[in-house]
N, C-alpha and C positions, 0 to 999 in steps of 0.2 A: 504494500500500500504506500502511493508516496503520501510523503510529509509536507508541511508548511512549513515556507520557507524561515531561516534563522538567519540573524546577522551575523556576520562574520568581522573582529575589527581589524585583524592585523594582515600584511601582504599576503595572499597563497597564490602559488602559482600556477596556471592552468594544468601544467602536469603532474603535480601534487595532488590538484583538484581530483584528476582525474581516476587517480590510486583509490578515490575511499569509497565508501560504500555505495552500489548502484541502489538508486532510487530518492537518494540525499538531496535537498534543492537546498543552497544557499544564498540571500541577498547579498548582493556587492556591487559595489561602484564599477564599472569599467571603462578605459580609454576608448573612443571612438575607435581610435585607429586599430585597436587588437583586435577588433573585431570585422568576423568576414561571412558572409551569405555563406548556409549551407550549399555544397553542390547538388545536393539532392532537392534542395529548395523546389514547390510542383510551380509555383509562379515563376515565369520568365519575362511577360512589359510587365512597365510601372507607369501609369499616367502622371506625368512633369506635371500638369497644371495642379493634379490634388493634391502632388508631392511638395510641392511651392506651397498650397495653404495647408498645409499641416506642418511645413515649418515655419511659415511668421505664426500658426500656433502656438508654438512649439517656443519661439524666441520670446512671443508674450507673456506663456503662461507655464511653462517651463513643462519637463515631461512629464504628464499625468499618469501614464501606467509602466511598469517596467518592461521590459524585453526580456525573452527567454533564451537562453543562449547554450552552448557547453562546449567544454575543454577540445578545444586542439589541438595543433601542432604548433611547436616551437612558441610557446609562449600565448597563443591566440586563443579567440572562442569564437565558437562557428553558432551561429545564429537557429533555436529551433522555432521562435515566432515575434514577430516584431521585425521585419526586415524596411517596412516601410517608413516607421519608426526612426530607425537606425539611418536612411539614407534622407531624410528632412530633417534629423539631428547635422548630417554635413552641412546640408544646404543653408542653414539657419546658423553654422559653426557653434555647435554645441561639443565639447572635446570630452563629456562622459556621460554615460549611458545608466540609472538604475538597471540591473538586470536580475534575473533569477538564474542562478546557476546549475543546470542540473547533470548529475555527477554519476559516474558510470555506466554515460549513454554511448554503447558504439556505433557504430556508422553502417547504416542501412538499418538500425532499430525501426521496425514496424511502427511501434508505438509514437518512436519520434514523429514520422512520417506522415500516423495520422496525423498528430496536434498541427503539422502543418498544412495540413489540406483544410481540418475541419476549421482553424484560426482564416485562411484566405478564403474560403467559401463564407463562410460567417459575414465577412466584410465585404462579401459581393465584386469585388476586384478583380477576378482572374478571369479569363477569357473562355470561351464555351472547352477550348482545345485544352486549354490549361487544366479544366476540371475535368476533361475526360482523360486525357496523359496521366492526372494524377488517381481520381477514382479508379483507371485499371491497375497503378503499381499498387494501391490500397489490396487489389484484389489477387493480384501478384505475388501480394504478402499472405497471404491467405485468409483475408476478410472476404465475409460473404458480402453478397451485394447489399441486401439486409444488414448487415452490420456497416459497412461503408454509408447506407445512408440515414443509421440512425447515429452514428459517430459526427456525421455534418449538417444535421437537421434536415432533409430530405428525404422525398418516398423514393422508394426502390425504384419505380419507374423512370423517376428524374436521373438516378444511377446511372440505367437502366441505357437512356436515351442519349446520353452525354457520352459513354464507351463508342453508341454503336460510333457513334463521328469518329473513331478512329479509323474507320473505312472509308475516310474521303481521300483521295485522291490529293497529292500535295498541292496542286495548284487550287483546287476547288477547297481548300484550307485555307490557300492564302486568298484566295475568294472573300471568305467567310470572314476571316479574320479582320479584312478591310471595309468590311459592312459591306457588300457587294451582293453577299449571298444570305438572305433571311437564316438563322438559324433553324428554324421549323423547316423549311423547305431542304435545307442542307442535309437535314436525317432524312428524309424522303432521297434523295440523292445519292446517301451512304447507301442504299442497297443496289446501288449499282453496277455494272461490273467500271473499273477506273476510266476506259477506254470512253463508254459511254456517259461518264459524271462529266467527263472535259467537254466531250458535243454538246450533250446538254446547258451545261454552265454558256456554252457560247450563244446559242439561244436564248435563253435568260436574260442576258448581259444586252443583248440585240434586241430585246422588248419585244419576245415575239408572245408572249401570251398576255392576256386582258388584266391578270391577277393573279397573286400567289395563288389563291386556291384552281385556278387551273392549271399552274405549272407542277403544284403537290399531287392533282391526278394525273399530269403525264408521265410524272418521274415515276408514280406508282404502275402507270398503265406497261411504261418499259421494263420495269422490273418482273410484271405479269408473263410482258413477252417472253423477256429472256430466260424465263423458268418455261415456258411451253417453247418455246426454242429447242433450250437443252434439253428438255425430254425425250426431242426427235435426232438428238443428236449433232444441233446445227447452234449457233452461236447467233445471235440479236444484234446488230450494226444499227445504229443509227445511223440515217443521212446526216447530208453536212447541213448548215445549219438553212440557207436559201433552199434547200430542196423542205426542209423540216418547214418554213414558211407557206410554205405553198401547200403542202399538206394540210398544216391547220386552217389555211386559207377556206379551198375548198370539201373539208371535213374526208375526202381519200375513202368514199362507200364502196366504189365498185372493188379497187383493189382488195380489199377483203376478202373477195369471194377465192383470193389464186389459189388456196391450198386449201378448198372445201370441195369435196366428191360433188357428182352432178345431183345425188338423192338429198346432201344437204343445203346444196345452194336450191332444188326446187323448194327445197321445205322452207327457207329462210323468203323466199318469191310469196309465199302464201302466207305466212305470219306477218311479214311486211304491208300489208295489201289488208291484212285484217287490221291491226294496230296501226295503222294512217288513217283505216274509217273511225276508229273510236275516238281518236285526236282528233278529228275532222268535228264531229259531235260536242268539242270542249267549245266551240264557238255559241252552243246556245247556254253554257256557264257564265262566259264573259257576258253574255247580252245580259243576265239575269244581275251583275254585279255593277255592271254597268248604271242598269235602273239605281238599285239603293245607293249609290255611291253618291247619284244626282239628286235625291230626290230630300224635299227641306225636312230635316228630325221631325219636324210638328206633325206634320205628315205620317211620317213612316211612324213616328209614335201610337196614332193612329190606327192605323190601320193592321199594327203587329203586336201591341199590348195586351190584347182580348186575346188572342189566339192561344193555343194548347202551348204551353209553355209559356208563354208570350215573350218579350224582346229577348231574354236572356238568353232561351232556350235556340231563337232565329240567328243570334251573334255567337253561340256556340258552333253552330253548323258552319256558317264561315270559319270560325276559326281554327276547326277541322280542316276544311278543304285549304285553308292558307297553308299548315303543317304539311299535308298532302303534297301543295304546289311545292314547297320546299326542297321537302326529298325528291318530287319528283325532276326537281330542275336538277338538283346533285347528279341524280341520274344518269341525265341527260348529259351533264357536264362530262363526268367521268367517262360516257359514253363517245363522245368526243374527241378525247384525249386520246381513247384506245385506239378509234379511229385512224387517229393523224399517227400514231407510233406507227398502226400496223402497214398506214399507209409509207412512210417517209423514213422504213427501215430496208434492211435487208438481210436475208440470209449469208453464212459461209462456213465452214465447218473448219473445227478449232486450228489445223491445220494449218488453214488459209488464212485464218485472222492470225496466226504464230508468224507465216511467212509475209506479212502484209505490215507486221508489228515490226518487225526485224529489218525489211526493206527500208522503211520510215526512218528507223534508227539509222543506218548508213547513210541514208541520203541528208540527214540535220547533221551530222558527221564528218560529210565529205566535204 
């Protein structure tokens, strides 16, 4: 169990410090300068502008809370939380630091490790990539995801969701990083194969969709593909990104049909032809919303007050069919997206996207 921390008066030296009992925390003053970022440290930026007001904080009102630090080499102490602390003590030219010293920590200590994830997630500071780098060494260390995110105040799913981004692709990283790429959309992206997260990001970037939420179903709709792709043994290619344009332009129906038998494309001929007449029919809904939408409250009070239910029961029913209209526009959305994937891809079997992969490479090379 650790302890609370005890002052300490006289000089020790970090590797004295280092000799006594693990789990011992002691308050002590230290030089700026003896102290250095752990290298395992999970944060890597530091935003200058909050770093700037947390040291004229810092120079007004002197340091409020101590840093957590432990034994080094050669004299030093490596930093286990307070690093931002510590670097607006420079800026502010503060030359010692309150710290907590804790003693018999060696290097890649789990434990350590957490207190520095769960201290920079805490303060909301690290970047989506930083919390996923670090929640998977958490996991590395053999915390369950469950423990990792009750160790930093989060549900598992948020864990969860922050790992998978370790499947992005580096540029569609540095995408992300630069606020280019929604974080929400980015995990939609991570299930990608890499080849296809960089086509798509350039679409993106090119403003080919109306809104994230239909670029979250296209990303999802290619990811649909390239798992029934690979079922058949053949690999998911996105086009480039003007051919992807023209896809979503004109929604790409007929191309659908190239890998369906002639018994499925008649069957798809007859279902089509039934579901255009019942959407055909949603025009006497509109005429009917149409009316109440125009017509004066006094009125419609009127006339719908008496009746079995009366108003509440008649604005219920709407607001059934408004929920209705919702999902069913998602639908359609989603349905869309599959669309343009299926239209503005391509097949090639792993082989060819190997040999296709490896040309590309010689050729940025040569």
């Amino acid at each position: 169990m650790t302890t609370a921390p005890t002052t300490e008066s006289q000089e020790t030296a970090p590797q004295q410090e280092k000799a006594k009992g693990a789990g011992k925390i002691v308050a002590r003053t230290i030089p700026v300068s003896a102290i250095f970022p752990d290298p395992e440290q999970p944060r890597e930026h530091f935003d200058e502008d909050k770093l700037n007001e947390l040291a004229a904080s810092m120079r007004k009102l002197g340091q409020l809370e101590s840093i957590a630090v432990r034994p080094g080499p050669a004299n030093t102490y490596l930093l286990i939380a307070g690093e931002r602390r510590w670097r607006a003590a420079q800026i502010a030219g503060i030359t010692k630091l309150r710290a907590n010293v804790h003693l018999g920590v060696a290097d890649g200590d789990p434990m350590t490790l957490a207190k520095q994830v769960a201290e920079n997630v805490a303060r909301a500071d690290m970047t989506p990539m930083e919390e996923a780098k670090a929640f998977q060494r958490l996991v590395d260390a053999g915390y369950s995801i469950e423990e990792v995110a009750e160790m930093c105040g989060k549900s598992p799913a948020y864990v969860g969701w922050r790992i998978d981004l370790l499947q992005l692709a580096p540029a569609v990283q540095e995408a992300m990083a630069k606020g280019h790429l929604p974080v929400n959309l980015a995990w939609y992206v991570a299930k990608l194969a890499h080849d296809n997260q960089v086509r798509f990001l350039s679409r993106w970037v090119r403003g080919d969709f109306p809104a994230a939420r239909d670029a979250e179903a296209f990303a999802q709709a290619c990811a649909a593909e390239e798992k029934r792709q690979g079922e058949q043994g053949a690999m998911f290619v996105l086009a480039d990104a003007d051919e992807a344009a023209q896809a979503l332009a004109d929604d790409g129906q007929e191309p659908l049909f190239a890998d369906l038998s002639n018994d499925e494309q008649e069957r798809i001929t007859v279902e089509r032809k039934k579901l255009l007449g019942k959407i055909d029919r949603m025009s006497e809904i509109g005429t009917v919303l149409s009316e109440i939408a125009t017509m004066e409250p006094g009125e419609l009070a009127l006339l719908l007050a008496g009746a079995p239910g009366g108003l509440a029961a008649q604005r219920q029913r709407i607001t059934h069919l408004q929920s209705l209209a919702v999902k069913a526009n998602k639908s359609l959305r989603d349905a869309q997206m599959a669309a343009a994937v299926r239209a503005g891809g391509t097949q090639a079997t792993p082989e060819a996207a190997m040999e296709a992969t490896q040309d590309s490479a010689v050729i940025n090379h040569a």
